[in-house]
TORMARTI-145319 format. One line per 4 residues: number of its first residue (from 1); their letters; for each residue y, x, z negated of N, C-alpha, C. Coordinates in steps of 0.001 Angstrom, whole numbers, always signed. Atoms other than C-alpha are relative to their C-alpha. Example, Ala and Ser with C-alpha at 12.3 -4.5 7.8 and 13.67 -1.06 7.14 Angstrom:
1	as	-1190/+890/+0/-4500/+12300/-7800/+1200/+900/+0 | -1190/-820/+60/-1060/+13670/-7140/+1090/-770/-730
//
This chain:
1	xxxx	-672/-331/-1252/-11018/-106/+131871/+1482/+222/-262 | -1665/-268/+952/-7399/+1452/+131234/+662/-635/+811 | -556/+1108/-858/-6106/-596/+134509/-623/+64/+1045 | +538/+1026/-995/-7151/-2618/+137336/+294/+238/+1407
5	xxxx	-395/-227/-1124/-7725/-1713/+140673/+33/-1250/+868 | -217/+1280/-899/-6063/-4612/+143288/-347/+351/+1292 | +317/-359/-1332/-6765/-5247/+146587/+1366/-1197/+426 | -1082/+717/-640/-3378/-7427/+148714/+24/-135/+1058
9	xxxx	-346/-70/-1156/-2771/-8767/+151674/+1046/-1016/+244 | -618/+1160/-351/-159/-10890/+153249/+31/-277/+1908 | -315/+204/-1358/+584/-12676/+156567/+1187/-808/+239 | -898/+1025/-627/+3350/-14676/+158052/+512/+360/+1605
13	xxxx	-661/+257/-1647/+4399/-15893/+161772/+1343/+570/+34 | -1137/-646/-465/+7031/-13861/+163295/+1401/-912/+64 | -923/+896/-21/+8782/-16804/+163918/-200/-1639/-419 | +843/+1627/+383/+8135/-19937/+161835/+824/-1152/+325
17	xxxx	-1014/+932/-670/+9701/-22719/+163730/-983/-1640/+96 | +588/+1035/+639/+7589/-25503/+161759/-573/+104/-1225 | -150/+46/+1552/+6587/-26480/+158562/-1530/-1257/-106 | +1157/+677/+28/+3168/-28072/+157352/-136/-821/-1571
21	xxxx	-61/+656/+1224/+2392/-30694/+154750/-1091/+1137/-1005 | +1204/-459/+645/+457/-30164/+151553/-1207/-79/+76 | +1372/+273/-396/-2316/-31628/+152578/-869/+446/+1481 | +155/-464/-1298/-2297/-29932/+155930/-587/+1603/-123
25	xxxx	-534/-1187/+365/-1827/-26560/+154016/-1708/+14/-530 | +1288/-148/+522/-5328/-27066/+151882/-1011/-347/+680 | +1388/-192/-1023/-7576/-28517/+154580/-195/+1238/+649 | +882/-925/-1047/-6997/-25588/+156699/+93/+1258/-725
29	xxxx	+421/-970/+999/-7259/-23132/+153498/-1655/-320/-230 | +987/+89/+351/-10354/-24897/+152989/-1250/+739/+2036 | +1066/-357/-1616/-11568/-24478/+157281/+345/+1603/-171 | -715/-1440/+40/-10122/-20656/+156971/-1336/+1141/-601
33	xxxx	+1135/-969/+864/-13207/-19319/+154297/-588/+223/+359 | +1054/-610/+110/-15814/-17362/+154906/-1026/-85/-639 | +1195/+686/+703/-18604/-19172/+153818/-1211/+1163/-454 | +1278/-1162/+183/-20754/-16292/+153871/+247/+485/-977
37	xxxx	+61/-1279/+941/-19160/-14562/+151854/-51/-359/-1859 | +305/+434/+891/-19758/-14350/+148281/+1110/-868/-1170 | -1016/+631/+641/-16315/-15112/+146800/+992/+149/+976 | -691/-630/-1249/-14123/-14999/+149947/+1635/-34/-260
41	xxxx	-1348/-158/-217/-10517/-14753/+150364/+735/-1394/+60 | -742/+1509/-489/-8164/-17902/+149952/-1130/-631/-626 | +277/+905/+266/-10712/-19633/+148092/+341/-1318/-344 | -830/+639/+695/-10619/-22783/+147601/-1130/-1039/-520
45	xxxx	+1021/+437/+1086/-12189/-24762/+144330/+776/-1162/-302 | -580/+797/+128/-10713/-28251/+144462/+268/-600/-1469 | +242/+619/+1446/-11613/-28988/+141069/+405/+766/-1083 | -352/-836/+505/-10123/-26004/+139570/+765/+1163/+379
49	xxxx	-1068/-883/-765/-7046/-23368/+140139/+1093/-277/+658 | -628/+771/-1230/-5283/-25475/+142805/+987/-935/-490 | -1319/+548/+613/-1766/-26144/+142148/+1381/-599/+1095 | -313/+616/-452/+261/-28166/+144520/+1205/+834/-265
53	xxxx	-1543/-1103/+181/+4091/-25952/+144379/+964/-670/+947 | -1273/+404/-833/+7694/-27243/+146091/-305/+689/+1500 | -61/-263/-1319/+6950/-24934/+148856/-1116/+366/+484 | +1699/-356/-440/+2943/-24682/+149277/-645/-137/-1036
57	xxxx	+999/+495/+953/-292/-24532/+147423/-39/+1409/-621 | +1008/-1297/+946/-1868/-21466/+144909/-941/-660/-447 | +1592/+170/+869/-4739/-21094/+143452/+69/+1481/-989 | -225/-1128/+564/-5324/-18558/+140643/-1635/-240/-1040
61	xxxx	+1282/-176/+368/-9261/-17757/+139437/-42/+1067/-1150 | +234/-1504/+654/-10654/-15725/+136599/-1708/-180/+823 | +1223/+558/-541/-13815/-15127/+138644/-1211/+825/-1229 | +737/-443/+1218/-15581/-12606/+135513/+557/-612/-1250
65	xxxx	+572/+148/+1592/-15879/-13423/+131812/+1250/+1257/-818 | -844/-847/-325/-12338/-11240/+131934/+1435/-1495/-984 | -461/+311/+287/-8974/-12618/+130092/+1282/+414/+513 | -1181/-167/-874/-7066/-11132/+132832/-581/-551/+1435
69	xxxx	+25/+890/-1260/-6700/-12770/+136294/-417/+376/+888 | +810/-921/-920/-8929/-11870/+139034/+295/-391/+1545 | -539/+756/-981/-7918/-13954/+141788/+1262/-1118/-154 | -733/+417/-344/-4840/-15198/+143312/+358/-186/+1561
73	xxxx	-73/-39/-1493/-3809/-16650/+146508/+1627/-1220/-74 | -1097/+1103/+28/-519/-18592/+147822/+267/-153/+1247 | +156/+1099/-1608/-368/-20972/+151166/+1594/-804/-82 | -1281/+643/+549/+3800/-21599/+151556/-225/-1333/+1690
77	xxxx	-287/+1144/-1383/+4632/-24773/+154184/+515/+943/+1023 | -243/-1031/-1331/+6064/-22008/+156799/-903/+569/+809 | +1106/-813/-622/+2399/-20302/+157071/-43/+1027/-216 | +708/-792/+650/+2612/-17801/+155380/-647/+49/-1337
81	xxxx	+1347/-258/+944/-21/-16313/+153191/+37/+1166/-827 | -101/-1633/+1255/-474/-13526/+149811/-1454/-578/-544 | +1287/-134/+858/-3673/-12877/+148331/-8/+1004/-953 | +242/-818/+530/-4100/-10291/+145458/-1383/-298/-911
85	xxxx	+768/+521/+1176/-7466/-10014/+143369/-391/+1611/-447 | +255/-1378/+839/-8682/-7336/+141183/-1694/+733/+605 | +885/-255/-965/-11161/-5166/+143164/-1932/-144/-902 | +838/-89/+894/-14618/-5679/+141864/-735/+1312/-793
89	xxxx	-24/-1064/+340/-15556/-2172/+141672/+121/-14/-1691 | +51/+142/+1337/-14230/-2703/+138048/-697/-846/-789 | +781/+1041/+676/-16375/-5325/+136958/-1361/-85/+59 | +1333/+256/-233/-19925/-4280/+138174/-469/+1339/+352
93	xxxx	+332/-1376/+3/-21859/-1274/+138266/-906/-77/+1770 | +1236/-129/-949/-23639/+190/+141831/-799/-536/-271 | +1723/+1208/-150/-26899/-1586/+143238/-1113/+1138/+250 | +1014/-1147/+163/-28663/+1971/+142201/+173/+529/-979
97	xxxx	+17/-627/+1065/-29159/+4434/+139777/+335/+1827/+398 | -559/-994/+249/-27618/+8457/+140474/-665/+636/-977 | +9/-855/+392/-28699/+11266/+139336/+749/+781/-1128 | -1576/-494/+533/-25469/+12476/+138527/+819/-1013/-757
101	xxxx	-974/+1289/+822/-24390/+8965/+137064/+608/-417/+1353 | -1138/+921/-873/-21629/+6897/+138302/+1279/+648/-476 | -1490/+61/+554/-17953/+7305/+138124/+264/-822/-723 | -427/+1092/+1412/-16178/+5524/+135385/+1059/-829/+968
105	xxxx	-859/+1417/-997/-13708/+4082/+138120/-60/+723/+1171 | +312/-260/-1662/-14457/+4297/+141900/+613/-1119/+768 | -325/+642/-1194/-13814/+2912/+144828/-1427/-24/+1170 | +1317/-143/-1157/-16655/+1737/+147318/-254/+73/+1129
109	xxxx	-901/+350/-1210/-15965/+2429/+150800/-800/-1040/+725 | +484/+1388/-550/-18798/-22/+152099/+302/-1545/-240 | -415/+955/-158/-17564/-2670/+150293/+1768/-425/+605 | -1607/+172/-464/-13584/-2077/+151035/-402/+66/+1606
113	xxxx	-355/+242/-1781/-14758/-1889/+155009/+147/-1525/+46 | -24/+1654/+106/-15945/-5335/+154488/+835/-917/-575 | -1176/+904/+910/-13175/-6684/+152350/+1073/+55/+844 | -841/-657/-778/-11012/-5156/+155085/-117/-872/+1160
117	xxxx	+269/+653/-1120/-12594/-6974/+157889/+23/-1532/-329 | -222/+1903/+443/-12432/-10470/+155848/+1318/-437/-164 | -1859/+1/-19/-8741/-9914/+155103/+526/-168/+1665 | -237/+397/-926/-8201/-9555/+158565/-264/-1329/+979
121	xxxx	+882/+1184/-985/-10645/-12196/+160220/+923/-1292/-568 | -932/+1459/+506/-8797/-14728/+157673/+1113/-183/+667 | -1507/+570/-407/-5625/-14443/+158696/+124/-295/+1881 | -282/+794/-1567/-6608/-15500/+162363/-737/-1662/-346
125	xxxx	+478/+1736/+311/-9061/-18578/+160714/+863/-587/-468 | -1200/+1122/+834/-5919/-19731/+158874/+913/-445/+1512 | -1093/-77/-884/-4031/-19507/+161878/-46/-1291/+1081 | +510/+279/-497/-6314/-20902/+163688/+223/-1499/-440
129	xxxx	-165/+1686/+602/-6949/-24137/+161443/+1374/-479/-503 | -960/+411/+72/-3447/-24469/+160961/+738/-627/+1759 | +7/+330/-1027/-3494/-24798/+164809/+1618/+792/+911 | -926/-723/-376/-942/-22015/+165825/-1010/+776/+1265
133	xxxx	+1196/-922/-1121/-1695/-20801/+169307/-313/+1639/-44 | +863/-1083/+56/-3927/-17972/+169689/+1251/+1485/+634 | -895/-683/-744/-797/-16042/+171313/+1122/+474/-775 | -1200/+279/+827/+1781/-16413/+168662/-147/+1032/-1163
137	xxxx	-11/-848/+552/+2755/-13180/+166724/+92/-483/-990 | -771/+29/+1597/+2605/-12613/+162854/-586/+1369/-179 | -16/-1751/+748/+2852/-9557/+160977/-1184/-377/-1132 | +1232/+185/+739/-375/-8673/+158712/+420/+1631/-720
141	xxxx	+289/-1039/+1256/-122/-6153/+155419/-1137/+53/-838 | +1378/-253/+1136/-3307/-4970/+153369/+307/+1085/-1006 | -38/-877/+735/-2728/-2903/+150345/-1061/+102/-1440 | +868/-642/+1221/-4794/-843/+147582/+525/+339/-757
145	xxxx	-726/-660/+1587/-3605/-290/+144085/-1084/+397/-870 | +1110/-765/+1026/-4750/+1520/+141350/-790/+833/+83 | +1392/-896/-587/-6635/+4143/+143194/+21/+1226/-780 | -206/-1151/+543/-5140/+6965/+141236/-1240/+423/-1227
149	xxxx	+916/-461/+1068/-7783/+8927/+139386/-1212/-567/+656 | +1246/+558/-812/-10539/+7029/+141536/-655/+737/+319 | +1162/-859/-941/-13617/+8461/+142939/-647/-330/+1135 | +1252/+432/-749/-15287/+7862/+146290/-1548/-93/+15
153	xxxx	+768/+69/-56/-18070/+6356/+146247/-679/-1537/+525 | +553/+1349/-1138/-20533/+3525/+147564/-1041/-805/-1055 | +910/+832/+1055/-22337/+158/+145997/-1211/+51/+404 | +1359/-345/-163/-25588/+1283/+147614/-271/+766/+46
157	xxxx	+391/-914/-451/-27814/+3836/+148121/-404/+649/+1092 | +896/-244/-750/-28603/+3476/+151323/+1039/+1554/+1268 | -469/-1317/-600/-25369/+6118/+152615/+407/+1235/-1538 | -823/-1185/+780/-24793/+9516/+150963/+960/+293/+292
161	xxxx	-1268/+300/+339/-21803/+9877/+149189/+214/+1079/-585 | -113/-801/+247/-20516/+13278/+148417/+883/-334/-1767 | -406/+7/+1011/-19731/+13102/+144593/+1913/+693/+146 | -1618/-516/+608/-15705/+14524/+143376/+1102/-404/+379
165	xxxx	-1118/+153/-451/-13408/+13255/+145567/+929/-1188/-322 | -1174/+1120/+619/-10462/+11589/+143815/+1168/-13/+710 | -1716/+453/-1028/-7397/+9739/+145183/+1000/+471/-1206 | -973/-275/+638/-4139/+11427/+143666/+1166/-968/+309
169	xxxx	-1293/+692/+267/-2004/+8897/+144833/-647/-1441/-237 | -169/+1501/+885/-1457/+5028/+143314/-974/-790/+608 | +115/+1155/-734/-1577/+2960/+146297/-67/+526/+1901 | -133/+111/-1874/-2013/+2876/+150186/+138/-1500/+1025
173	xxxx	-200/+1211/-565/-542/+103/+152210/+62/-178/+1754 | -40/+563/-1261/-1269/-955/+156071/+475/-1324/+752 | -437/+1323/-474/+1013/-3342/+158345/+11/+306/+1182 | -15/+175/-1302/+1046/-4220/+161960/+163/-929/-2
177	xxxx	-418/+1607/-177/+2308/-7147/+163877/-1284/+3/+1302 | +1624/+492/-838/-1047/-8908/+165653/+324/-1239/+498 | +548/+1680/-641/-2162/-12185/+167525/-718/-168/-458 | +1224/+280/+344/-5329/-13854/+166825/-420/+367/+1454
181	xxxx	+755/-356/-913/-6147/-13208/+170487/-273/+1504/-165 | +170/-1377/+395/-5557/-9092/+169654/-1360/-10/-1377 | +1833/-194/+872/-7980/-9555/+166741/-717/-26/+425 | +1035/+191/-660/-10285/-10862/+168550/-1357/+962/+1202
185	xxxx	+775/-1521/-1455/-10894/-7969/+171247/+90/+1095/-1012 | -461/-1552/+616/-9738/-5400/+168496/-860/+96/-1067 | +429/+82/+945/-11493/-6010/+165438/-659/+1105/-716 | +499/-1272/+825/-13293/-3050/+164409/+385/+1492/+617
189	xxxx	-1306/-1030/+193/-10579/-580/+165840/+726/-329/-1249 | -712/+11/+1415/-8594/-2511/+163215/-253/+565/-1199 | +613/-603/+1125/-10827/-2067/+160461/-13/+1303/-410 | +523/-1582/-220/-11492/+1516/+161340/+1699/+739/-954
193	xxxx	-1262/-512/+424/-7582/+1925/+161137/+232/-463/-1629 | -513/+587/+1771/-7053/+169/+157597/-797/+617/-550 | +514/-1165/+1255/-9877/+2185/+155701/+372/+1001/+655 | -110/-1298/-360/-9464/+5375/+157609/+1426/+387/-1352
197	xxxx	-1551/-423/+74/-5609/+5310/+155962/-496/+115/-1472 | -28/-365/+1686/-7135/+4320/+152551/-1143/+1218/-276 | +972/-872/+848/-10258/+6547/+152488/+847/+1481/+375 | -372/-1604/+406/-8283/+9687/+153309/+260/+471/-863
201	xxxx	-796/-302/+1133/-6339/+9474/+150285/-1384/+1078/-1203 | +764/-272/+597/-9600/+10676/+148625/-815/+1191/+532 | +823/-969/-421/-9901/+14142/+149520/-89/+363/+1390 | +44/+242/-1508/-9360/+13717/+153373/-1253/-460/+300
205	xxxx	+1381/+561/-716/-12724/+11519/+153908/+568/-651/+1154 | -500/+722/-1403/-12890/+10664/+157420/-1626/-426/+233 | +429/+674/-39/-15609/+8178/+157522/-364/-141/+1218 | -207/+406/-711/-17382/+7896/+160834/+384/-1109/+931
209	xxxx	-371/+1707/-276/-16188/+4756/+163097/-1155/-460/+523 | +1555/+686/-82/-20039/+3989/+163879/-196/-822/-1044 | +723/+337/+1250/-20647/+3753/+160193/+1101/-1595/-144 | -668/+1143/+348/-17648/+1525/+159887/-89/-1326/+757
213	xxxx	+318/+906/-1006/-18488/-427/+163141/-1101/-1315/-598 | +1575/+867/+175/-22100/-1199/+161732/+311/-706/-1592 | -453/+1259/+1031/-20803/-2513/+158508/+1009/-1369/+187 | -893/+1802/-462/-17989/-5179/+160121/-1581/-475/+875
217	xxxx	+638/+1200/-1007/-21035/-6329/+162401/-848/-433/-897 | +778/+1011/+1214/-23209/-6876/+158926/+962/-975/-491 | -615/+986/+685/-20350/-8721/+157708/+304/-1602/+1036 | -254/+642/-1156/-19831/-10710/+161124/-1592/-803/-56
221	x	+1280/+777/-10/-24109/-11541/+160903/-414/-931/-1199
//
């Protein structure tokens, strides 16, 4: 792999006008996860990664058989939050077999809807188990690196995926300032908006917002 495609997000309260212990900081990293999911966002592995810091916690995972770093996350006492991990895409081949093959580096848009909709959902469960009311603005960034030279394409077979279309540029980054109550009613407008921005880059794909709908509500079941 000649380099590593990331996936990023951050959050912090508009106005942080308190401050949380360490031990306040990792319970509600630990209530925050997405149990469902297979390696979720903000993990947290008490027994490994988890580094106690002057102004919050990290954690930092190799989650493949890899000698570069695949996961990272950092929880400061203010409330805010950074995640970066290396997208898997590079580490695992489609859950089919092509005709035409595979790309040598892609991008999957079924799984980036869903990675899209967990990035978001977190940063209201943190918010949440940190016990910030449901009303109380923070700004939310998601960014894609490494896309350059990428190909669209998907980890199943079950949508067709028009083979050629490569992203010419690096990176694509999405911010807005949210509530957890706005998530809540908005959620797969959001989504829609954060891949729409990254899958254009690839050729102008415009993805319908059904398709993207019915994948946040598999990730939601």
């Amino acid at each position: 792999m000649e380099h590593l495609g990331t996936v990023e997000s951050s959050h912090q309260l508009t106005v942080a006008n308190r401050t949380w212990t360490h031990q306040e900081l990792l319970a509600a990293a630990e209530r925050a996860e997405h149990k469902r999911s297979g390696w979720p966002f903000g993990l947290v592995l008490r027994d490994q990664g988890i580094l106690p810091m002057a102004d919050g916690v990290e954690a930092r995972y190799q989650r493949y058989d890899s000698t570069l770093w695949q996961d990272y996350w950092r929880l400061t006492t203010t409330g805010s939050f950074y995640v970066v991990r290396a997208v898997i895409e590079d580490f695992e081949e489609p859950g089919f077999t092509s005709n035409l093959g595979h790309p040598e580096e892609m991008i999957w848009f079924d799984l980036r809807v869903f990675e899209i909709a967990e990035l978001i959902l977190h940063s209201v469960r943190l918010y949440r188990a940190l016990e910030v009311p449901p009303d109380v603005s923070y700004s939310l960034s998601i960014r894609h690196d490494g896309l350059k030279d990428r190909e669209f394409y998907t980890s199943t077979a079950t949508r067709h995926v028009r083979r050629g279309r490569i992203s010419h540029e690096d990176a694509t980054e999405w911010s807005s300032e949210l509530t957890q109550d706005y998530v809540s009613g908005n959620l797969k407008a959001l989504v829609a908006q954060v891949a729409q921005s990254l899958f254009v880059q690839f050729d102008f794909v415009d993805i319908q917002e059904h398709t993207i709908d019915e994948r946040v509500d598999q990730f939601l079941n």
